[in-house]
C-alpha positions as CSV (number, residue, x, y, z in Angstrom):
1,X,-95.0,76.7,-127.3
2,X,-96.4,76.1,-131.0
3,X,-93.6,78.9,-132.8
4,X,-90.7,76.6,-130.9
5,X,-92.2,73.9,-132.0
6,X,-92.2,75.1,-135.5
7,X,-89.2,76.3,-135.2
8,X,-87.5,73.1,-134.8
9,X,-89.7,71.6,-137.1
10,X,-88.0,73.6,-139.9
11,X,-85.1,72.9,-139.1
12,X,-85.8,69.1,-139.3
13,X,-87.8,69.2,-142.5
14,X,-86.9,67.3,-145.2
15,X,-88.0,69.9,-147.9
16,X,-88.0,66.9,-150.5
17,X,-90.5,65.1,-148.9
18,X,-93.9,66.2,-149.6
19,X,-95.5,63.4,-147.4
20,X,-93.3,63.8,-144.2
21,X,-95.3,63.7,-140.6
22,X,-93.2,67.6,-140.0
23,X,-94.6,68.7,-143.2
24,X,-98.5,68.1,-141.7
25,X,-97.5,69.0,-138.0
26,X,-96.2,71.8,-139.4
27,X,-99.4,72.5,-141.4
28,X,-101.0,72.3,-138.1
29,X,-99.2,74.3,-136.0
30,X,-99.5,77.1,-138.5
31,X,-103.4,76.9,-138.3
32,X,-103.5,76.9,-134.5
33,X,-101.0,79.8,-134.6
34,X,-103.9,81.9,-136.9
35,X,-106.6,80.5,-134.8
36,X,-104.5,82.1,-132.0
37,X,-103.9,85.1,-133.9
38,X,-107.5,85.9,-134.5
39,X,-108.2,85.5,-131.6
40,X,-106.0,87.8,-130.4
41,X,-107.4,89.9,-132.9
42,X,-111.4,89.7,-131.8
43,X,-110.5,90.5,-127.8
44,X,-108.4,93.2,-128.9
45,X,-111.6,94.4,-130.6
46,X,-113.4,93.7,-127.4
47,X,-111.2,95.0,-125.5
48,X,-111.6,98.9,-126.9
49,X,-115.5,98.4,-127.1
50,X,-115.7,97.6,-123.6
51,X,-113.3,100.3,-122.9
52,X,-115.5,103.2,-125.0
53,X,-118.6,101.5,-122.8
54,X,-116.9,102.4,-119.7
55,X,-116.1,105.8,-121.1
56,X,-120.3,106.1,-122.3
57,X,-121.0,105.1,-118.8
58,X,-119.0,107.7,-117.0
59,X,-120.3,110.4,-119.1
60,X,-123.7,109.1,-118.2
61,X,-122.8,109.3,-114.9
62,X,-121.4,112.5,-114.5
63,X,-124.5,113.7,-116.9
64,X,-126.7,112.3,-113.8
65,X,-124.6,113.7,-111.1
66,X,-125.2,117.5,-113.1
67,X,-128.8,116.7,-114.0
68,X,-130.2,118.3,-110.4
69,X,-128.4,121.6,-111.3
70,X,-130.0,121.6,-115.1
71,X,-133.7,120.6,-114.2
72,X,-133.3,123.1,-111.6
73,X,-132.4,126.0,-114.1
74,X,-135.4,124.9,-116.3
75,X,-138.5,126.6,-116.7
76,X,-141.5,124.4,-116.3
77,X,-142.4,124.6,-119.7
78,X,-138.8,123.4,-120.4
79,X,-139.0,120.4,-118.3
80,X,-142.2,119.1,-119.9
81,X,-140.5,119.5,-123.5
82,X,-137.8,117.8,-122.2
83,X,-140.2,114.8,-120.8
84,X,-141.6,115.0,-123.9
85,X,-138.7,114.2,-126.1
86,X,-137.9,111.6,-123.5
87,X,-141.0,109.5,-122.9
88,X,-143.2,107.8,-125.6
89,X,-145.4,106.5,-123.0
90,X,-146.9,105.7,-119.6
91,X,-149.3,102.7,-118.8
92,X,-150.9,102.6,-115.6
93,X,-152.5,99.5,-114.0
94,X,-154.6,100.4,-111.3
95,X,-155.5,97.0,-110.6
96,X,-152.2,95.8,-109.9
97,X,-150.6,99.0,-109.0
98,X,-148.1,99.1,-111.9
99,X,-146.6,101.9,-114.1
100,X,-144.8,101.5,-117.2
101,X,-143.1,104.1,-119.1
102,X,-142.0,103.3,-122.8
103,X,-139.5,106.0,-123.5
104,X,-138.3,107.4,-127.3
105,X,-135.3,105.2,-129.2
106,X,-132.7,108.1,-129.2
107,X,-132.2,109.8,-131.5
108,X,-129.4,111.9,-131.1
109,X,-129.5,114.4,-134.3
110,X,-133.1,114.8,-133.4
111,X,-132.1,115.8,-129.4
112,X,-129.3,117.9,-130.2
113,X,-131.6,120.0,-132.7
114,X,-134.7,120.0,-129.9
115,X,-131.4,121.1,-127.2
116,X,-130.5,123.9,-129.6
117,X,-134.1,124.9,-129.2
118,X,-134.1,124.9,-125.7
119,X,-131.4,126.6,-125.0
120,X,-132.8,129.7,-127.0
């Protein structure tokens, strides 16, 4: 344990020596105790943006489960402006049978105002 270590260190130090061997392990020990620190410091970080991710990804996924009911209530015209704001894009290749859809960075200022509208 680096603070026991240090501990005892300071108790053994010879404060008039400015070249004594506790003096630089002591030096060290206090740099591996910030290193640890900061550390500490950058999962903790992690930790709460993994933990508002798993929140995003709940409310995405209770959205989904409650999407049915929604594009039910919409009127057609309502489900293509919704596409619309959605999807940039859609490549077909016949050739090889593939579809690609690009959809729209979001923008959620933008979809809020267009949900306002909708909901008129």
């Amino acid at each position: 344990n680096e603070t026991a270590e240090l501990d005892s260190l300071m108790v053994a130090l010879d404060h008039r020596d400015q070249n004594s061997p506790a003096l630089a392990r002591m030096a060290e020990l206090q740099e591996r105790i910030s290193g640890i620190e900061r550390r500490l410091l950058q999962i903790g970080h992690r930790q709460q943006s993994l933990r508002r991710q798993q929140f995003q990804l709940e409310e995405v996924g209770n959205a989904l489960e409650r999407f049915d009911l929604l594009w039910e209530a919409l009127t057609p015209r309502e489900r293509i402006r919704v596409l619309n704001l959605l999807i940039r894009r859609i490549d077909h290749d016949g050739a090889h049978g593939k579809v690609s859809i690009t959809f729209h960075d979001l923008n959620f200022n933008a979809t809020e105002k267009e949900t306002t509208c909708l909901s008129r």
